[in-house]
N, C-alpha and C positions, 0 to 999 in steps of 0.2 A: 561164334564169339561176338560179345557186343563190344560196339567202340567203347574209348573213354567219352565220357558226359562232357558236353563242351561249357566252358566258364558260362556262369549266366552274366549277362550284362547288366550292368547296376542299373536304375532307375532313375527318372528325375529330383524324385526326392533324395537318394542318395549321395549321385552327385551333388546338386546344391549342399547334402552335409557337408559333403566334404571340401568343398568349399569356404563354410561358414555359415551360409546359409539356409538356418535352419527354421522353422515355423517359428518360433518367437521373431527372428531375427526380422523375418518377409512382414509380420503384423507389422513391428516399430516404422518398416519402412516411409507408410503411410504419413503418420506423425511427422517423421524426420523429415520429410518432400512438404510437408504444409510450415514445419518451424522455417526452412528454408524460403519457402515461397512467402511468407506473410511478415518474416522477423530480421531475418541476416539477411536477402538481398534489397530489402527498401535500407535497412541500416547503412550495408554498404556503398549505395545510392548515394544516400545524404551526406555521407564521410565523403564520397569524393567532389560532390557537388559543393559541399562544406568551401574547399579549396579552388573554388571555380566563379569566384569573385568577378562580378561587373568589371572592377576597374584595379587595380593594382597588383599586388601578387598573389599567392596563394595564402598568404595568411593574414590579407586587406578585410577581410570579414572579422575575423578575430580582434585586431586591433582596433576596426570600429567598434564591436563592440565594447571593450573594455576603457576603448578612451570616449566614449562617451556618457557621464552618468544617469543618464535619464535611462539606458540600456542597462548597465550593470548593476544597478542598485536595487533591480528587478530582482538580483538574486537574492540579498540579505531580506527584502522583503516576504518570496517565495520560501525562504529558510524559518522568518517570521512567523510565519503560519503554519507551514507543514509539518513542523518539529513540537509547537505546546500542542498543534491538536492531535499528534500521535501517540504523546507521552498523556493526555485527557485521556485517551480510549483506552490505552493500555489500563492507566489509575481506576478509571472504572468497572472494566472487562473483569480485571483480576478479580474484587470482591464480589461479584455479580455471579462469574463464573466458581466459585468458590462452594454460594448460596444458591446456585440451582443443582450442580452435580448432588448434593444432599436431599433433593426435593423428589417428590413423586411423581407429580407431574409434569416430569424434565421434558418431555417434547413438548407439551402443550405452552411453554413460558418462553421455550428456546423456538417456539414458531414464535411466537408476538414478538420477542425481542429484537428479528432479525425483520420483521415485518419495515422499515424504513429503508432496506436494500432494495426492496424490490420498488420504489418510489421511483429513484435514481435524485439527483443533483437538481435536476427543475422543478420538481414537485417540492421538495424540498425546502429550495429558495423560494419557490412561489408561497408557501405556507409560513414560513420564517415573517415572508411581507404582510401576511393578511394576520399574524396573529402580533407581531413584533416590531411591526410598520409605527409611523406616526401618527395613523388613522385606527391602529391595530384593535384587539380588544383589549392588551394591556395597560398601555397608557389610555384610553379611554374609561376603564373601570379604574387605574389609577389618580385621573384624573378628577373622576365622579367623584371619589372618596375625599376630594381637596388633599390627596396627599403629594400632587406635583402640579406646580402650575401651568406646566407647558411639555407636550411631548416629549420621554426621553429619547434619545436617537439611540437606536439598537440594530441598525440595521444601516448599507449604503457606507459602511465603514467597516474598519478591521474586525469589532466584534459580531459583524451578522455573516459575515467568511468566516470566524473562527466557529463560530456556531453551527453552521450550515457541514463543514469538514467534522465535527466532532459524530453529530446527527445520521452525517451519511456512513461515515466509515466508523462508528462502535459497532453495526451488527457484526462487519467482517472483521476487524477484530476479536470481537465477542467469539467469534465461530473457533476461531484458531487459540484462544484461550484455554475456554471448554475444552478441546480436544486433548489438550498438555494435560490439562486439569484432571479429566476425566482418565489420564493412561496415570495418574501417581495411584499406589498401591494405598489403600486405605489401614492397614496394618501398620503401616509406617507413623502415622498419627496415633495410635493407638498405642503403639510402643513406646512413642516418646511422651505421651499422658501417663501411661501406665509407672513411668521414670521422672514422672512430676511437672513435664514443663507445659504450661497454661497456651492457651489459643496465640496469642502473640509470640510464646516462645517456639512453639511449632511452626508457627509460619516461615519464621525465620529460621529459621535452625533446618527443618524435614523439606514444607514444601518450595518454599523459596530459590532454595539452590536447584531441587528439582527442573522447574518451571525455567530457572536463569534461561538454559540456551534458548526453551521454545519462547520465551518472550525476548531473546533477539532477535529472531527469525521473525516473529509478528511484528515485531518496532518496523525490519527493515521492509517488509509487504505493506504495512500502514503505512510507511514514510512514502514509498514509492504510488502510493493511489495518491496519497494528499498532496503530493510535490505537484504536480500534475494539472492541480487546481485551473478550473476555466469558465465553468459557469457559474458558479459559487461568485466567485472574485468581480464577474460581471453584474451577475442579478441583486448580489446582495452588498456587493462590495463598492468601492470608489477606483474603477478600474484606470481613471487616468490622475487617480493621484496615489491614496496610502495603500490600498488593495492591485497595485498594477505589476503583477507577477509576471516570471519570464515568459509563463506560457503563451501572455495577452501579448508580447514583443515579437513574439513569434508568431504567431497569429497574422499581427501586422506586418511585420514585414512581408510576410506569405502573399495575402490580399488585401494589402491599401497600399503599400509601395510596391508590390513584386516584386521582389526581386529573392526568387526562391535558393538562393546561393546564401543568402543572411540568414534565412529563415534555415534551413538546414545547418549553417552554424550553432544559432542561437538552439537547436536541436540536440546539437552534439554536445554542447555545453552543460545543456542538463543532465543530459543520460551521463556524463562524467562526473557532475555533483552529485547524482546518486549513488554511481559506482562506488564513489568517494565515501560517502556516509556509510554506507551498506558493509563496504568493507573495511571500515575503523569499527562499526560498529560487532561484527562476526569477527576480528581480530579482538576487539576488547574480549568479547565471550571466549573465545580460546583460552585468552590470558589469566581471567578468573574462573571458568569450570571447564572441566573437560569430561562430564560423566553425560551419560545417555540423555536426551531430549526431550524426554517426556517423563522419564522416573521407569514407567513398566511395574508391570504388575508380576515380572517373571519370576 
């Protein structure tokens, strides 16, 4: 007679299933150990150091900065800027992205388009100076022609930051446009042509509501690169007068005062203006649609 067969014993992989621990789960691990290590432990660094002020209490960094307005007005300034040149890129994105998803050669226009990302913020403002400068070729050929008599200033003030923010961030906007763009079903325009209504009443009506969520979700990734602003505001801008953003406060306090308990304030202040926008802004889109994010083509 043969015995009974003895249970086999599960395996490594089994157990971890049974655990939870399954091949997706071990891949994500990776990721989750690098958000950890690069994002939420310096975060929570800064939050505590935030409260660990040179000199008074834990919330002596706060109240300097707010009772002082050479510090706070950094914000309506940094608000100045990062908000017309978000809603620029969005204005132009959309019609752009519109007029290539219809084209042939949609890679070949969608690489030139994004060709100013791969520049970065220096190349940028250094080009902004050499073509928009007061030496530049514009007011120089404007000059030629007697149609100014003296350099206009384009640059070294709010419009060569707002210019430089528009320049650097359309491609990445442009990119996440396209993509909304490109997932609306083209059948849907067709029906509502087919039921009479013209390019403008389509827009409105088919794709626009479509597009609403993914162009809040790009408002809040454009707001969040441009809020950010640092060397724009320095190379092009007037960084110790109308271009002096919270970033350059922070900055300073970091390395020409040290005192890294400010400078991680004046930190935590921004990342909570963004919170801030980012989440009135994905509450408004709640408010007014609630249907899928890109349209689908399902």
């Amino acid at each position: 007679m043969t015995g009974a067969a003895l249970p086999r014993r599960p395996g490594l992989r089994e157990r971890l299933a049974r655990r939870g621990l399954d091949g997706t789960t071990l891949l994500v691990l990776p990721a989750a150990l690098a958000i950890l290590a690069l994002f939420v432990y310096p975060f929570i660094e800064g939050l505590v150091l935030s409260f660990l002020p040179k000199q008074g209490g834990p919330l002596a960094n706060y109240a300097k900065f707010f009772g002082d307005p050479y510090l706070w007005k950094t914000i309506p300034t940094t608000l100045g800027l990062a908000i017309p040149a978000t809603l620029a890129n969005i204005a132009l994105s959309v019609p752009v992205a519109l007029r290539v998803r219809r084209m042939k050669r949609q890679r070949l226009l969608t690489t030139i388009l994004v060709i100013p990302i791969t520049l970065g913020t220096v190349l940028v403002a250094e080009g902004l100076l050499n073509y928009l400068g007061p030496q530049g070729w514009l007011n120089r050929t404007l000059m030629a022609l007697h149609l100014i008599d003296r350099p206009v200033r384009l640059v070294h003030n709010y419009w060569g930051v707002l210019w430089s923010l528009v320049i650097a961030g359309f491609p990445f906007t442009f990119l996440l446009t396209l993509s909304y763009v490109s997932g609306i079903d083209p059948n849907l325009e067709r029906a509502a042509a087919t039921l009479g209504a013209g390019p403008r009443a389509r827009f409105r009506t088919v794709l626009l509501p479509l597009m609403a969520s993914g162009l809040a979700i790009t408002f809040c990734l454009s707001f969040v690169q441009a809020f950010a602003v640092y060397p724009s505001a320095v190379l092009v801008g007037a960084p110790a007068g109308s271009t002096r953003v919270i970033s350059i406060a922070a900055f300073q306090a970091a390395y020409e005062v040290y005192d890294d308990s400010l400078a991680s304030s004046i930190a935590m202040i921004m990342a909570a203006i963004q919170l801030v926008i980012v989440v009135l802004v994905l509450a408004g889109r709640s408010l007014f649609y609630r249907g899928p994010a890109g349209g689908g083509k399902g």
